[in-house]
C-alpha positions as CSV (number, residue, x, y, z in Angstrom):
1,X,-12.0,30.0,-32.1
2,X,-13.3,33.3,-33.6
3,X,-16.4,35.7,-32.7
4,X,-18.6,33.8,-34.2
5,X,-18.5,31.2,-31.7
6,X,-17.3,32.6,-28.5
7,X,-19.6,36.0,-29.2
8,X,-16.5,38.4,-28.3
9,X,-14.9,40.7,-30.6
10,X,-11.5,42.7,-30.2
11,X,-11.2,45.6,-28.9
12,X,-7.3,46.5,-30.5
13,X,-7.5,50.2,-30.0
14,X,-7.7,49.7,-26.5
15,X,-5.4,46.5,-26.2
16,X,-2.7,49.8,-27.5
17,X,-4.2,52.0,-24.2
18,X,-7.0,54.0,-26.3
19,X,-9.7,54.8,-23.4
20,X,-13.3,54.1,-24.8
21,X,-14.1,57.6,-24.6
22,X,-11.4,58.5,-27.1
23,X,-12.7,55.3,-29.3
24,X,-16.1,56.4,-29.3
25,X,-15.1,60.1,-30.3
26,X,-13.1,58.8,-33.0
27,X,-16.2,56.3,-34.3
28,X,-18.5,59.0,-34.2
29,X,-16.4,62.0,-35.9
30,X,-16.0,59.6,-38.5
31,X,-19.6,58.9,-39.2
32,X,-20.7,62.8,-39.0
33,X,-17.7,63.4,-41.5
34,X,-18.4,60.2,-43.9
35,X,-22.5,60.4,-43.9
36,X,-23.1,64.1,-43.0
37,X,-20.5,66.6,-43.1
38,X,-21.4,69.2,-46.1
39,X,-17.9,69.4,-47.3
40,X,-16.5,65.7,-47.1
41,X,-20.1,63.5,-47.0
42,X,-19.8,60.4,-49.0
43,X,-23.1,59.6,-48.6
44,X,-25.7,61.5,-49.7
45,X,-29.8,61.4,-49.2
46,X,-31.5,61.3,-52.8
47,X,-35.6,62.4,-52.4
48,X,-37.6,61.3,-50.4
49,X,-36.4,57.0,-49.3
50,X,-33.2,57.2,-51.4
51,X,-29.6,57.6,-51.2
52,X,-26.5,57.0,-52.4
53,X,-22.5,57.1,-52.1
54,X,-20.8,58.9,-54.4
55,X,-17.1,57.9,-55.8
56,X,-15.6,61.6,-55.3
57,X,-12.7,60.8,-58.1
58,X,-15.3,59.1,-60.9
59,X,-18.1,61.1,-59.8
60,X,-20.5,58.1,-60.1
61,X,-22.4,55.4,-57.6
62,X,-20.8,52.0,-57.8
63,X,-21.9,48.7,-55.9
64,X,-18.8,48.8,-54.2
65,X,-19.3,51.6,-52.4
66,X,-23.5,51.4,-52.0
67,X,-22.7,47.8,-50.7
68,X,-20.1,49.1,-48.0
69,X,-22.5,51.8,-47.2
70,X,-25.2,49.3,-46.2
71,X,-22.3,47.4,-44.5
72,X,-21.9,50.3,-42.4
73,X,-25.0,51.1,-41.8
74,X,-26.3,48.2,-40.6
75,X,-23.0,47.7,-38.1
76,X,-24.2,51.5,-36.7
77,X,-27.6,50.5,-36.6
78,X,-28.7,53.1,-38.6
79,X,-31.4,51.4,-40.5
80,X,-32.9,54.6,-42.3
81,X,-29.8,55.6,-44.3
82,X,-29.1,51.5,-44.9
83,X,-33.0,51.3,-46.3
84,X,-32.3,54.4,-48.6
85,X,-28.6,53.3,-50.2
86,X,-30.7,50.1,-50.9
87,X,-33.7,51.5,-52.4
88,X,-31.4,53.4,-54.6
89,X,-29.4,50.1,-55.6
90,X,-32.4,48.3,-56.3
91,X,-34.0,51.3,-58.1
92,X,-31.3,52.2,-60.2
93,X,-28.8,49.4,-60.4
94,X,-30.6,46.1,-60.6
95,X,-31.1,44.1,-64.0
96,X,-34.1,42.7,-64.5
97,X,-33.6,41.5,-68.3
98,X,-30.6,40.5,-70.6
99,X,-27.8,38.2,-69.4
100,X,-27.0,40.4,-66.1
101,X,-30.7,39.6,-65.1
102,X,-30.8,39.5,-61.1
103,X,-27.4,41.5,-60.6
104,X,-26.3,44.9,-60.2
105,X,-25.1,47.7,-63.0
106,X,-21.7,48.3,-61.4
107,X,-21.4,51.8,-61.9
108,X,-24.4,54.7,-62.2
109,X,-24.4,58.6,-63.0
110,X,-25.9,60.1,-59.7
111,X,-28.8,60.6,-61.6
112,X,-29.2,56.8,-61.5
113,X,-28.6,56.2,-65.3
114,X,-26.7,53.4,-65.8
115,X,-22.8,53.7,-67.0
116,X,-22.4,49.9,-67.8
117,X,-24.9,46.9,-68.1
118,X,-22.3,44.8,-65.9
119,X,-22.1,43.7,-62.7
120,X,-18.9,43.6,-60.4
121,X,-18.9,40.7,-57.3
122,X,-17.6,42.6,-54.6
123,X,-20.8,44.5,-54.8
124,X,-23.1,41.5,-54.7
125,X,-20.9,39.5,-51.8
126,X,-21.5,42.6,-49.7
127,X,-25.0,43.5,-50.7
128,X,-25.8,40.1,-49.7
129,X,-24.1,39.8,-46.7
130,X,-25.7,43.5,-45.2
131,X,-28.7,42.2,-45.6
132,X,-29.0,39.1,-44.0
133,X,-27.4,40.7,-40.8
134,X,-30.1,43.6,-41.7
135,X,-32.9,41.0,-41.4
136,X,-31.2,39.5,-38.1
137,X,-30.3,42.7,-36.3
138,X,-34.0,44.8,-37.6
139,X,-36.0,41.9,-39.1
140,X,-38.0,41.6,-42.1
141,X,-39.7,44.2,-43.7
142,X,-42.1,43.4,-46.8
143,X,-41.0,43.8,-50.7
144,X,-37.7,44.9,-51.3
145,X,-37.3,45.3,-47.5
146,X,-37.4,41.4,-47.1
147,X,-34.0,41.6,-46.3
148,X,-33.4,38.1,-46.2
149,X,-35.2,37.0,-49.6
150,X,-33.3,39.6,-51.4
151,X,-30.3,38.2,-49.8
152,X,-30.7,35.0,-50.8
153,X,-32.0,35.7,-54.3
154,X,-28.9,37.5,-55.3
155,X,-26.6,34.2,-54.1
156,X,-28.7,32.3,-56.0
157,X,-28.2,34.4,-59.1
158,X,-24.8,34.5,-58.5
159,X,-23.9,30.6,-58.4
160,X,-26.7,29.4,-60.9
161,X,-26.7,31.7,-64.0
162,X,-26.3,29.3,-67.1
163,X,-28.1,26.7,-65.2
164,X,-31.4,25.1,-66.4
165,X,-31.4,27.4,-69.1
166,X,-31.0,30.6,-67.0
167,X,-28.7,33.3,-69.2
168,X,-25.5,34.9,-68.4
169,X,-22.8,33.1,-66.3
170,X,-22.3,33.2,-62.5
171,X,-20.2,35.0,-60.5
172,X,-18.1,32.2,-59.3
173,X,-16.7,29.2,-61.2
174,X,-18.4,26.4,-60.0
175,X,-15.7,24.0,-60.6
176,X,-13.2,25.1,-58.5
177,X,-15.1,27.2,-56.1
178,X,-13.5,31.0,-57.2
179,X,-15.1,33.7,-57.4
180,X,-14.7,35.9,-60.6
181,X,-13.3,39.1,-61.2
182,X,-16.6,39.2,-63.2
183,X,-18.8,36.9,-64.5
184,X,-17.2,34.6,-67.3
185,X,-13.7,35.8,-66.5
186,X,-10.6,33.5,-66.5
187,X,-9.4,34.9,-63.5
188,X,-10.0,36.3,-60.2
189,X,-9.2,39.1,-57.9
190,X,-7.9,38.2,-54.4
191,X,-9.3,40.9,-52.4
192,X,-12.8,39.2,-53.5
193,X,-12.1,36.3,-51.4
194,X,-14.2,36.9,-48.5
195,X,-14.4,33.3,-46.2
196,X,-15.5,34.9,-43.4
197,X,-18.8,36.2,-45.8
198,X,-19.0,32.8,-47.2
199,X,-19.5,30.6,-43.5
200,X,-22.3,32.6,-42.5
201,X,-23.7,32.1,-46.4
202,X,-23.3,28.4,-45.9
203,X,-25.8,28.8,-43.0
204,X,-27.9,31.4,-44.5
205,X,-28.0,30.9,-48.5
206,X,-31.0,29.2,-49.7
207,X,-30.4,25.4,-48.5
208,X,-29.6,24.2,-52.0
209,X,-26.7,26.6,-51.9
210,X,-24.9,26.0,-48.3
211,X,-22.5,23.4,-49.4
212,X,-20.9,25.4,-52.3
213,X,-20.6,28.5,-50.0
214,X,-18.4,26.0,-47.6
215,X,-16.1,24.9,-50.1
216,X,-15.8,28.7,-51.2
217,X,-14.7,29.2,-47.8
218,X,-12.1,26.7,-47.4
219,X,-11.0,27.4,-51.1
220,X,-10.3,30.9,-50.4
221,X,-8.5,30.3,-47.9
222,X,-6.2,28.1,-49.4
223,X,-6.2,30.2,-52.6
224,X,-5.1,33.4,-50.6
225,X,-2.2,31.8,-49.1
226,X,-1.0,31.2,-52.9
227,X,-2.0,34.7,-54.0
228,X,0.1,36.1,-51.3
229,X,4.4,36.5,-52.1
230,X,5.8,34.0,-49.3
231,X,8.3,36.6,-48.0
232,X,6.6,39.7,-48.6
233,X,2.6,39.0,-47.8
234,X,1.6,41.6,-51.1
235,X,-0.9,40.4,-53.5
236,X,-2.0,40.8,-56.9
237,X,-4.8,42.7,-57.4
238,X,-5.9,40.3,-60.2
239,X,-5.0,36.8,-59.9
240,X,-5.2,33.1,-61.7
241,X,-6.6,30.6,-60.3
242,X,-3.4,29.3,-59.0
243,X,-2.6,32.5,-57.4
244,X,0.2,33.8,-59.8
245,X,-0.6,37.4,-60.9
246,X,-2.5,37.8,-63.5
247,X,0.1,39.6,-66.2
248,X,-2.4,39.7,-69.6
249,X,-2.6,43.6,-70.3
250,X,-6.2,44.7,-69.9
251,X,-8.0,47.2,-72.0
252,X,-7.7,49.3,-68.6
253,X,-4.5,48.6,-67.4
254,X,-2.1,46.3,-65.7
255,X,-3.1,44.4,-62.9
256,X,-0.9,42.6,-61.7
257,X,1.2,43.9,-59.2
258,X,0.4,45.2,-55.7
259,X,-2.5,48.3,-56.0
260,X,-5.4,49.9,-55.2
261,X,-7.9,46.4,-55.4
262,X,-5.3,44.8,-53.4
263,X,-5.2,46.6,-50.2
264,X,-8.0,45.0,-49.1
265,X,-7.0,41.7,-48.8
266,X,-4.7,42.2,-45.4
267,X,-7.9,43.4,-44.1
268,X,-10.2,40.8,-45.4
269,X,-7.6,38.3,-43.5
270,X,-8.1,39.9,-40.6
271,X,-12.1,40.1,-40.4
272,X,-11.3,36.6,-40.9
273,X,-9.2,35.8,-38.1
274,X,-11.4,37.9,-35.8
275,X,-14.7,36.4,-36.8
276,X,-13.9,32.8,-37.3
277,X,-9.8,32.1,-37.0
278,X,-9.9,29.2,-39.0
279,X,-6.2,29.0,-40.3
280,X,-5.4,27.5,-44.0
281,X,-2.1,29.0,-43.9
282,X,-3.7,32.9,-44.6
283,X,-3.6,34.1,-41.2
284,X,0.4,34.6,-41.1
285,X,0.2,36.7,-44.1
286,X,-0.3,40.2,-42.6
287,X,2.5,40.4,-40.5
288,X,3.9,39.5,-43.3
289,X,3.2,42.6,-44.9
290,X,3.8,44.6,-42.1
291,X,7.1,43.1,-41.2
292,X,7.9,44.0,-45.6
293,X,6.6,47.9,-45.4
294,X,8.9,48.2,-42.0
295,X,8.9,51.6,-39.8
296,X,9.1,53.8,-41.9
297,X,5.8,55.1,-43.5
298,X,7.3,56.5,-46.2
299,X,7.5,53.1,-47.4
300,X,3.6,53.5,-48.6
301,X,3.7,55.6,-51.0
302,X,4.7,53.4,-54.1
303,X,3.1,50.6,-55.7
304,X,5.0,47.3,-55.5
305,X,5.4,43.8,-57.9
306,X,4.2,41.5,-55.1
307,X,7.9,40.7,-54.6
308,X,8.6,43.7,-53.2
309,X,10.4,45.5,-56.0
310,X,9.2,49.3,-56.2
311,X,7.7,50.2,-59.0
312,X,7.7,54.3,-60.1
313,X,4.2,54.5,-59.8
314,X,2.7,56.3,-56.4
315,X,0.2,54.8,-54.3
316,X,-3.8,56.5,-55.4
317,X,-5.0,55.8,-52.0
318,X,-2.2,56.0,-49.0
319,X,-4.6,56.3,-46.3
320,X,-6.5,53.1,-47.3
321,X,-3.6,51.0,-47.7
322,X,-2.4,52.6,-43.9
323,X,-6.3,51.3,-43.0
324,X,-6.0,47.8,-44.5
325,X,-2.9,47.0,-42.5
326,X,-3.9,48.1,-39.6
327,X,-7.4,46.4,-39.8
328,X,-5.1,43.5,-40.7
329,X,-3.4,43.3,-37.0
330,X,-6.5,41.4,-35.9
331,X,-4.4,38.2,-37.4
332,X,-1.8,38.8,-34.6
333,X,-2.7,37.7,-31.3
334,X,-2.5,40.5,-28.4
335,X,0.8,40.4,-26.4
336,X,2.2,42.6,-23.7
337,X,5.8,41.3,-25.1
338,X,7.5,44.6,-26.4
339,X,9.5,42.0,-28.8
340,X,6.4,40.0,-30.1
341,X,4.9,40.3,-33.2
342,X,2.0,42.3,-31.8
343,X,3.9,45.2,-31.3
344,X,4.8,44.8,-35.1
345,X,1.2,45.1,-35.6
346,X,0.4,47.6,-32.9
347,X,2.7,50.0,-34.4
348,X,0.3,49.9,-37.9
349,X,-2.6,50.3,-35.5
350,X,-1.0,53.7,-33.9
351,X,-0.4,55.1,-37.2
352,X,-3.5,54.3,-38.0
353,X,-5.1,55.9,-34.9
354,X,-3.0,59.3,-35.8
355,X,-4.3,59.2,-39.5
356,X,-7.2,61.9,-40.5
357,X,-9.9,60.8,-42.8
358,X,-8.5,61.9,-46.4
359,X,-10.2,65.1,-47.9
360,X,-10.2,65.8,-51.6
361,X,-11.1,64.8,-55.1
362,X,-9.9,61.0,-54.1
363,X,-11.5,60.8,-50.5
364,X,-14.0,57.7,-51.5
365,X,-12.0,54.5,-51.4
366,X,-9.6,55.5,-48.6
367,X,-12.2,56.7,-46.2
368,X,-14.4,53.5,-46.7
369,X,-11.5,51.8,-45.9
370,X,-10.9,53.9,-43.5
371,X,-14.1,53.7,-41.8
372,X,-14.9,49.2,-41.8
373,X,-11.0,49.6,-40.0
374,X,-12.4,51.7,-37.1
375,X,-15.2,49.4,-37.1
376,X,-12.9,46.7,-37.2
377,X,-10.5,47.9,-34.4
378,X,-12.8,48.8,-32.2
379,X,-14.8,45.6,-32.0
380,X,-17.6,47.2,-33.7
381,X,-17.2,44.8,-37.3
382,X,-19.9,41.9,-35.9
383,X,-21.7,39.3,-37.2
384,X,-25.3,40.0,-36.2
């Protein structure tokens, strides 16, 4: 049984002997850095209504990061800055014509022009989901402000593109219930799979579209355990459908070993287990992980082939991946046992606890991360 039924959430930080004073501290010196600090902001106010997040190493706005913004947001209850990152997503990155009508550019110049006509689905999943909790914890507002028509329309978009002679494909494959690493693509990208988003969408999706979100709840579940190496817990950060790594050579890289993308997925497991604990097989992964990286933290600081071999490539985001696996110890249940697995994971969340936001050119992905896993830990990542 997770939050969503019994209406409790974790509170790990102090399950290791934080006191709630020290929590709160911590919460809020985050938020001043991330959102207002003149040096190390991510977020910035645009005009008059607007604002965006700015990826510090591309020096651009993606959906990524405007979608965890309003994720945020709406878990601080600070509706202002949540209505301005929107405004400036709908402003700037919405398509309203061509075959990307109804979904989001995936990355803009901070001036709002757009850098691609494509869309990427971890923005949409998480647009959507921010803004049906924004309509349940604020209400609805009229326009673009209807948070939970906009909601809706962008699920819809994203399951019935190419249907009844709508153009452009949809952002998952409606035959096998996967969602795409973007629309059309022959493969996926595990730290996309987001059942915990897709139960409450299977509640709150327009009605025609509650049965698919289900199945795309159970399916990624399922597909996650196969994605994830048996002995060590790492994962792609592209994958086929059967969960192999995907090992085609992109334009852009190589993507199939464990990286950046794929940090997230620990975490994503762990949202899980705290919000609804249904187990497919998934939930036993993290330790996994945590178990494979050991006690030593040096251990973070190269990529991996999901097998564990170390590859000569350092990590691009340490502090993220040091978030993730923390955020990931909500898959362990609490234990005062100094030999259970607990204290595997407790021992992530401490090194966590002791970690600085990162500063710098590269400080955008790892202090998002960093930021949903004190939300996370502290009981603060809710389903409203």
């Amino acid at each position: 049984m997770g939050s969503f039924d019994n209406k409790t959430y974790r509170n790990v930080f102090k399950e290791i002997g934080k006191t709630q004073e020290e929590i709160d501290a911590k919460i809020k010196e985050a938020v001043d850095t991330f959102f207002y600090d003149d040096v190390e902001r991510i977020y910035h106010p645009a005009g008059d209504d607007m604002g965006y997040l700015v990826d510090t190493g591309n020096n651009d706005a993606r959906t990524e990061g405007m979608s965890y913004g309003m994720m945020m947001c709406v878990q601080l209850d600070m509706k202002e800055e949540f209505d301005r990152i929107w405004k400036w997503a709908k402003t700037f990155m919405y398509m309203e014509e061509g075959d990307n009508e109804g979904y989001f550019a995936w990355s803009c110049q901070l001036d709002g022009t757009k850098n691609a006509y494509g869309p990427a689905p971890d923005g949409e999943e998480f647009f959507a989901m921010a803004l049906l909790f924004a309509s349940h914890r604020w209400g609805d507002g009229e326009g673009i402000y209807n948070y939970s028509k906009q909601a809706k329309e962008i699920l819809r978009a994203c399951l019935h593109k190419g249907e009844n002679g709508r153009v452009g494909d949809p952002m998952w494959n409606r035959d096998n219930g996967q969602i795409l690493f973007v629309p059309g693509s022959p493969y996926t990208d595990p730290s996309y799979h987001l059942p915990h988003f897709y139960e409450l969408f299977a509640l709150w999706a327009y009605e025609e579209d509650r049965d698919f979100f289900k199945k795309a709840a159970t399916v990624s579940r399922k597909y996650l355990v196969s994605a994830c190496h048996p002995e060590t817990g790492l994962n792609p950060e592209y994958g086929n459908f059967d969960g192999t790594p995907m090992d085609e050579k992109l334009p852009w890289g190589q993507f199939g070993d464990f990286f950046s993308d794929a940090y997230r997925t620990a975490a994503n497991i762990g949202l899980d287990a705290e919000w609804f604990g249904v187990d497919e097989g998934q939930l036993g992964v993290p330790l996994k992980a945590m178990k494979f990286f050991g006690t030593d933290l040096e251990a973070v600081r190269c990529a991996y082939k999901v097998d564990g071999t170390p590859l000569e490539r350092p990590v691009l985001h340490p502090v993220g991946l040091v978030a993730t696996i923390a955020q990931s110890a909500l898959s362990v249940p609490y234990s005062e046992d100094p030999d259970c697995d607990f204290a595997v994971a407790a021992k992530w969340v401490n090194w966590f606890w002791n970690q600085p936001l990162r500063k710098g050119e590269r400080r955008y992905y790892d202090n998002c991360l960093y930021l949903f896993a004190l939300l996370a830990l502290s009981g603060n990542y809710r389903i409203w």
